[in-house]
Legacy VTK file of the C-alpha trace (Angstrom):
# vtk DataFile Version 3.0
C-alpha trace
ASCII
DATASET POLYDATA
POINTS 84 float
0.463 -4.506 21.396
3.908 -4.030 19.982
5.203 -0.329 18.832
5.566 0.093 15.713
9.269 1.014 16.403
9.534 -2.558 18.200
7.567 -3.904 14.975
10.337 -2.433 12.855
13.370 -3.916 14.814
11.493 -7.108 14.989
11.512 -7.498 11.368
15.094 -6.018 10.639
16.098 -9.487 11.073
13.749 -11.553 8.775
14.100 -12.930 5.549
12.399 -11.983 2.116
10.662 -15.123 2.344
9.847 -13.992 6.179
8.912 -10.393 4.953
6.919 -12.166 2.161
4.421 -13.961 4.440
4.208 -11.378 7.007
2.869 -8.730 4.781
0.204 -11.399 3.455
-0.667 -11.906 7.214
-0.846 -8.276 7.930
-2.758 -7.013 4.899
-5.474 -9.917 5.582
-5.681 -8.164 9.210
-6.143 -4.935 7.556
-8.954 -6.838 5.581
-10.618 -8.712 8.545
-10.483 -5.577 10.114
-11.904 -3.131 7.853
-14.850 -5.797 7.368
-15.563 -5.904 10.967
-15.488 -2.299 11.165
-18.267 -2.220 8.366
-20.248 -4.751 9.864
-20.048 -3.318 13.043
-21.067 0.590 11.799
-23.032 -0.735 9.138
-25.690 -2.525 11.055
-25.476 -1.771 14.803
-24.792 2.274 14.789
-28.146 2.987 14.901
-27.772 1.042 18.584
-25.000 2.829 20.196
-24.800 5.972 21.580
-22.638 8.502 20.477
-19.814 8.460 23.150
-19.857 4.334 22.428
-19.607 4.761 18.621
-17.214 7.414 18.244
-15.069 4.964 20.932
-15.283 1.807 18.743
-14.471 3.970 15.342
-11.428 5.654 17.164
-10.198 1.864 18.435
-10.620 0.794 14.834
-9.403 3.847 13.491
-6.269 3.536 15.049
-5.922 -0.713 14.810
-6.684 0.049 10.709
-4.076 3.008 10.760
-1.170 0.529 12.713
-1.630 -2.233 10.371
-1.086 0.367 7.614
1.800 1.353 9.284
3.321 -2.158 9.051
2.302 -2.884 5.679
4.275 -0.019 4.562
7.316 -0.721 6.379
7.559 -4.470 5.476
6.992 -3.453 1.926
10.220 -1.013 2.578
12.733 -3.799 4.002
10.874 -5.883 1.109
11.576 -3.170 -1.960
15.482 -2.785 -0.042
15.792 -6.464 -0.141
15.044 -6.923 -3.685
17.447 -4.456 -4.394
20.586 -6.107 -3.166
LINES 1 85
84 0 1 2 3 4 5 6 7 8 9 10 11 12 13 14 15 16 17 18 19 20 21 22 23 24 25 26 27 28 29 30 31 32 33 34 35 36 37 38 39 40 41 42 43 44 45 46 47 48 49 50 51 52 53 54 55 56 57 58 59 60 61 62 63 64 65 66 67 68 69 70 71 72 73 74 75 76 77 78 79 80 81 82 83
């Protein structure tokens, strides 16, 4: 999985148009995401053990919090665009 420092040299380079469409990709990650983790917690919790459910909410945790990340930096390079 790319760094988020490699994420944000990646996308020094793109256009608005680029930025554009890679925000509406990441933010319906964030989405896919956050509805998996739901399903996921919502129904099958009961099933898992602790040490298993406290894994998968840390991996999600930490996918959710990444995305997040990127959202907020292409929406940076996005505002700074607009601006020139």
């Amino acid at each position: 999985m790319m760094s988020i420092d490699e994420f944000a040299e990646r996308i020094k380079s793109m256009t608005i148009d680029e930025l554009e469409e890679e925000l509406e990709i990441l933010q319906e990650n964030l989405e896919d995401i956050q509805i998996e983790r739901r399903q996921i917690f919502g129904k099958t919790a009961a099933h898992l053990n602790a040490k298993k459910f406290e894994k998968y909410r840390r991996s999600f945790d930490r996918e959710i919090l990444l995305l997040e990340k990127k959202i907020s930096l292409v929406k940076g390079f996005l505002d700074a665009g607009e601006r020139k």
